[in-house]
Structures are given as C-alpha cells and as structure tokens.
C-alpha positions as CSV (number, residue, x, y, z in Angstrom):
1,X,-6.1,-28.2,-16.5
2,X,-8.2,-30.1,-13.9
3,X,-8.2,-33.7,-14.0
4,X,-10.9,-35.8,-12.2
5,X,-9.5,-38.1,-9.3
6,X,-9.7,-41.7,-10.0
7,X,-11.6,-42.3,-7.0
8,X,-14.9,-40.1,-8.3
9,X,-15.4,-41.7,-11.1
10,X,-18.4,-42.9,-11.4
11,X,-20.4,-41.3,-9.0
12,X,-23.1,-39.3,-10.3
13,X,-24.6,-42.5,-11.9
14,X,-25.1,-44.2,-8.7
15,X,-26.2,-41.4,-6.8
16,X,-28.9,-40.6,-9.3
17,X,-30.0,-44.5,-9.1
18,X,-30.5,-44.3,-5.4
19,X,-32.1,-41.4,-5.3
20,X,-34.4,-42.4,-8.0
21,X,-34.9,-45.3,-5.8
22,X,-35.8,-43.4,-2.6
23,X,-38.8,-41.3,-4.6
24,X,-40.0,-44.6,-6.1
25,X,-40.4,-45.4,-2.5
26,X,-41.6,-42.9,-1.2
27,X,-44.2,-42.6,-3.7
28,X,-45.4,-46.2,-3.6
29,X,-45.4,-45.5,0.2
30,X,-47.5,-42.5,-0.2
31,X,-50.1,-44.1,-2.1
32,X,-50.2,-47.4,0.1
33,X,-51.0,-44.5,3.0
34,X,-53.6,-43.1,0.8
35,X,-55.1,-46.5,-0.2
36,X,-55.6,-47.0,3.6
37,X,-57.4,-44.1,4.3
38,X,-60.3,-44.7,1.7
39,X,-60.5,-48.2,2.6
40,X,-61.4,-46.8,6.1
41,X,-63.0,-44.2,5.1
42,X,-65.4,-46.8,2.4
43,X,-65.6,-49.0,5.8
44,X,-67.0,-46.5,8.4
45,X,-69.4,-45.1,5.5
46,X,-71.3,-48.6,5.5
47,X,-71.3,-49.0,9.1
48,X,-72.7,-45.6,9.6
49,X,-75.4,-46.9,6.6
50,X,-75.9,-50.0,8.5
51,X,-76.4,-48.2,11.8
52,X,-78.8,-45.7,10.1
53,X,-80.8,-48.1,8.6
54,X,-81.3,-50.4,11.3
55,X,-82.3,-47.1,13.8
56,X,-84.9,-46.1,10.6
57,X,-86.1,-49.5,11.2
58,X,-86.8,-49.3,14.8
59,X,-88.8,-45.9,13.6
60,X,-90.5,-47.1,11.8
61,X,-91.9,-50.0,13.8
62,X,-92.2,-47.6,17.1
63,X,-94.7,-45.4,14.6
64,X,-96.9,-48.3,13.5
C-alpha cells in the first residue's frame, strides 16, 4: 500500500544521532557552568576566611 520515498530513507538514524549529540552537549555544558559556580563559590569562602581572620587578629591585638 504505502511505499517509503527513496529520498527518506535513512533518516530517523541521523536525526537521533544529532540529537543525542546536542543533549551530550548540553549536558557537559551544564556541568562545566556548574563546576564554575563552586569554584567561585570555594574562592570567595577563603577570602571571606582570610578577611575574617586577619580583622580577628587586629581584635585581638586592639584588646591586649
């Protein structure tokens, strides 16, 4: 009854590899972001650490 035209064959295969290609992405994208954000966050932890200790420090030397 219906007969595929020659010129789809072969289609869904492709399709499904890009796609599958485009979430890899994506993904790999998403984490990268996400990687980012706790490195900053991890960096302005131990500057705010630093800056604490440093203004305990003065405190302390103002009290003795």
């Amino acid at each position: 009854m219906w007969s595929k035209p020659t010129r789809q064959q072969g289609f869904v295969l492709p399709s499904v590899l890009l796609l599958g290609l485009v979430v890899i992405t994506s993904g790999l994208a998403l984490q990268a972001m996400a990687l980012q954000g706790v490195l900053s966050q991890k960096r302005e932890l131990k500057r705010d650490q630093q800056t604490d200790a440093e203004f305990s420090a003065v405190m302390r030397q103002a009290l003795d």
